[in-house]
N, C-alpha and C positions, 0 to 999 in steps of 0.2 A: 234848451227846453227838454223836461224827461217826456219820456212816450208814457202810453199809459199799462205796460209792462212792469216799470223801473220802479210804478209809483211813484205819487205824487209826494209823501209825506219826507223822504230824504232817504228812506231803505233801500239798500242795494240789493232790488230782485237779481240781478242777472248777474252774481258772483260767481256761481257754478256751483254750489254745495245743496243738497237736498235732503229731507231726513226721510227715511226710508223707513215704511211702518213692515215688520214680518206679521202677518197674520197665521196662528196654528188653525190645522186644517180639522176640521170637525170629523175627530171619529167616533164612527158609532155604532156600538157596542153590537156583535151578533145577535140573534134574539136565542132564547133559550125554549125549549121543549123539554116535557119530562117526559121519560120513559116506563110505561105503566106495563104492571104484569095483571092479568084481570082471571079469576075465579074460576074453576071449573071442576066438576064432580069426579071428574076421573083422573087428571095428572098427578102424580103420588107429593106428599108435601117434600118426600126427601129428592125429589126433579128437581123442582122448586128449589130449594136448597142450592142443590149444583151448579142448579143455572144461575144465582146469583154471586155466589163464588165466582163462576170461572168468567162471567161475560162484564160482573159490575165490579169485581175485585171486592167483596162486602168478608166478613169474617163470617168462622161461622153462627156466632153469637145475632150478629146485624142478619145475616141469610135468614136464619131462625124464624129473628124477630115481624122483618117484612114478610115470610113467607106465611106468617100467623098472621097478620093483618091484613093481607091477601084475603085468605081464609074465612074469615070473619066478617072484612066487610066487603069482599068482592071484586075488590081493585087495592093496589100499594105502587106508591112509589121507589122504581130502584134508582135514580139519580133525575139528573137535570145536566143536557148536555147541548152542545152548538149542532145544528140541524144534520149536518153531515154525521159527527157522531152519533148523533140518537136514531139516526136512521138505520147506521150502520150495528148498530146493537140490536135494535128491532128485528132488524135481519138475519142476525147469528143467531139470535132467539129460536126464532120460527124456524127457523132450517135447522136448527140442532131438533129442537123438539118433534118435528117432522120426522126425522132421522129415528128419532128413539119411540116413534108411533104417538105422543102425545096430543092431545088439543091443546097445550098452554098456547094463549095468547097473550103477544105482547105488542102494546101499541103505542105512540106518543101526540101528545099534544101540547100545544103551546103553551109556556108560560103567561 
């Protein structure tokens, strides 16, 4: 008589071989923050300039260009980076500008 393990139908449950599913582990993407420089009457446009040269790596064509869009409409995007990075650029931002007496402000927020 089979058990009802071995099944009934004549298949051999209890042969020892099993199939073995791998499942890939769901990763999930960091989230992204951009890091914004925002407008102000007194930071000189050629700061501006510097700061994005040396902290976003931009040329100085691309520096130029966001530091005039700044300009104009009050805020510009210099990249979009993983939290830690954009934090840490925020940061070099502010304390350089600090350093050289300026108001620029730089701040990030979420994608």
């Amino acid at each position: 008589m089979l058990s009802a393990e071995e099944g009934s139908d004549g298949d051999n449950a209890g042969n020892g071989t099993a199939v073995i599913t791998r499942t890939k582990p769901k990763v999930k993407r960091p989230n992204l923050y951009r890091v914004l420089l925002l407008n102000d009457d007194y930071t000189p446009m050629e700061f501006v300039v510097l700061v994005l040269e040396r902290f976003f790596r931009k040329t100085r064509d691309e520096a130029t260009q966001i530091m005039l869009h700044v300009h104009q409409n009050g805020v510009g995007e210099c990249g979009v980076y993983t939290y830690e990075v954009a934090e840490t650029k925020v940061t070099q931002v502010m304390d350089f500008a600090r350093q050289n007496q300026h108001p620029l402000q730089c701040v990030m927020e979420k994608k």
